[in-house]
N, C-alpha and C positions, 0 to 999 in steps of 0.2 A: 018913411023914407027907407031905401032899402040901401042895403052896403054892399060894398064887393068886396072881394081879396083881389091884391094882385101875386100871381106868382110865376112860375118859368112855366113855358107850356110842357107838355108831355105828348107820346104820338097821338092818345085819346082824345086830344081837344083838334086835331087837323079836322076835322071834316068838320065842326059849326065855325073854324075859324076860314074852312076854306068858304062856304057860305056867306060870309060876313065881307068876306075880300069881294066874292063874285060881285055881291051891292052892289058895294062901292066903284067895283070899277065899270059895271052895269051903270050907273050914277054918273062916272065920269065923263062914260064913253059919249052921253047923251049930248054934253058940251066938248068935246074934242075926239074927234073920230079921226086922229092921227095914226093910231095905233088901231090896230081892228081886233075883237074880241076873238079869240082862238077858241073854236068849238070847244076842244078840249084842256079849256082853260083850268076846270076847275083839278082835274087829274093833274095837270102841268103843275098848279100851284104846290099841291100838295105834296108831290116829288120835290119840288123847293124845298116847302117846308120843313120835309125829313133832314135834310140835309144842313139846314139851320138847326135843328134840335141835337146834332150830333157835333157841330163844330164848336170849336172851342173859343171861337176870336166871336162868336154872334151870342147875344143876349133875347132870347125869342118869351117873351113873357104876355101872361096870359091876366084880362080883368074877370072875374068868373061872380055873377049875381045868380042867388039863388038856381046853384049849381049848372047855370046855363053859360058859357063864355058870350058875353057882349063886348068883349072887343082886345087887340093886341096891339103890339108893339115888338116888333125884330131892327135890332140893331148890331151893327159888327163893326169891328173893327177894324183901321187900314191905314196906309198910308197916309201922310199930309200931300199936299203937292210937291212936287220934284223942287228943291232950291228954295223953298219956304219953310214959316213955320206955322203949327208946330208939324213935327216928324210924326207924329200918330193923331190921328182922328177917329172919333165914332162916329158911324152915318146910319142914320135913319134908313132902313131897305125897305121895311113893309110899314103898316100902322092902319089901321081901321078898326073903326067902333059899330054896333049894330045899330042901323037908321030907324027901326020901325015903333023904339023908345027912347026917349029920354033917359043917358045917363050924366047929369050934369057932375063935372069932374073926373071922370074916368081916365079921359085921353092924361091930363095931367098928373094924377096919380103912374100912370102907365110910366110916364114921362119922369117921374119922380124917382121909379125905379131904375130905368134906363138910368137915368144921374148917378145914382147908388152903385150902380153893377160897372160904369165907368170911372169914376173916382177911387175907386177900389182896385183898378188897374192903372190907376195914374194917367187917365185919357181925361185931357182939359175944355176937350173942344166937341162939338156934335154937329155933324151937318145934314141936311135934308134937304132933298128937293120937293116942293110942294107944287099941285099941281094948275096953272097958271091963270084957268077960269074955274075954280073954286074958290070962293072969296070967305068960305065957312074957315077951310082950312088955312088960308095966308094968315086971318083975324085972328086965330087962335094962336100959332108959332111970333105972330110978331107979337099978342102980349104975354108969349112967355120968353122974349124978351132976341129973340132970333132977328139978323139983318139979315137983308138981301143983299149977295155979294155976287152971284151970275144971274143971268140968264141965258136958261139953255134955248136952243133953238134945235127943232129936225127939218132936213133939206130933204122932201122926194127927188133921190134922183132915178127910177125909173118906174 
């Protein structure tokens, strides 16, 4: 059985994490082509990325097996809703694991840190949008114990 570490990413892990994103959203796109893949998604992402690795409110953390990154988790922090509580929230931005092995337990370990790096900052709460015909990813957040409190919807308007 093999192990990972998790740790915070560095700029050296961008390009197999941007790979790992492309998948997934390659994977998404196949059941919702709401959103259309930008040629130059994968440059896009990674200009993201840099900029997660340097802010101070996002926690961008990396699972790395046998020195390959198979998969991440970028969380930041932000406001609650206007006139609710709580006043601060972590939200889930990015998150993908590499599809073409099996790493059972990664996303939660991933997940486990995220906990860590927010408790540490006195943030009680984490949100995520998951995405709405992926039923891999709903199964997984609801048994680590997440409700559903919206749904989003996108209106074409032109």
């Amino acid at each position: 059985m093999r192990h990972w570490a998790i740790r915070f990413a560095v700029e050296g892990d961008l390009k197999q994490a941007a790979q790992i994103w492309n998948e997934r959203a390659s994977l998404l796109q196949q059941s919702d082509d709401i959103q259309p893949l930008n040629p130059d998604r994968i440059l896009d992402w990674q200009r993201q990325a840099r900029s997660w690795l340097t802010n101070d409110k996002c926690g961008f953390f990396v699972g790395e097996v046998d020195m390959s990154i198979s998969g991440y988790m970028v969380i930041m922090i932000s406001e609650g809703p206007a006139g609710l509580g709580p006043a601060v929230v972590g939200k889930v931005v990015d998150m993908a694991i590499e599809l073409h092995e099996s790493r059972p337990g990664l996303s939660g370990a991933l997940l486990d840190e995220a906990r860590k790096w927010l408790k540490a900052r006195d943030v009680g709460y984490l949100t995520v949008d998951v995405p709405a015909r992926y039923p891999v990813e709903e199964a997984f957040w609801r048994a680590q114990g997440a409700r559903l409190r919206f749904n989003q919807n996108w209106l074409t308007l032109f």
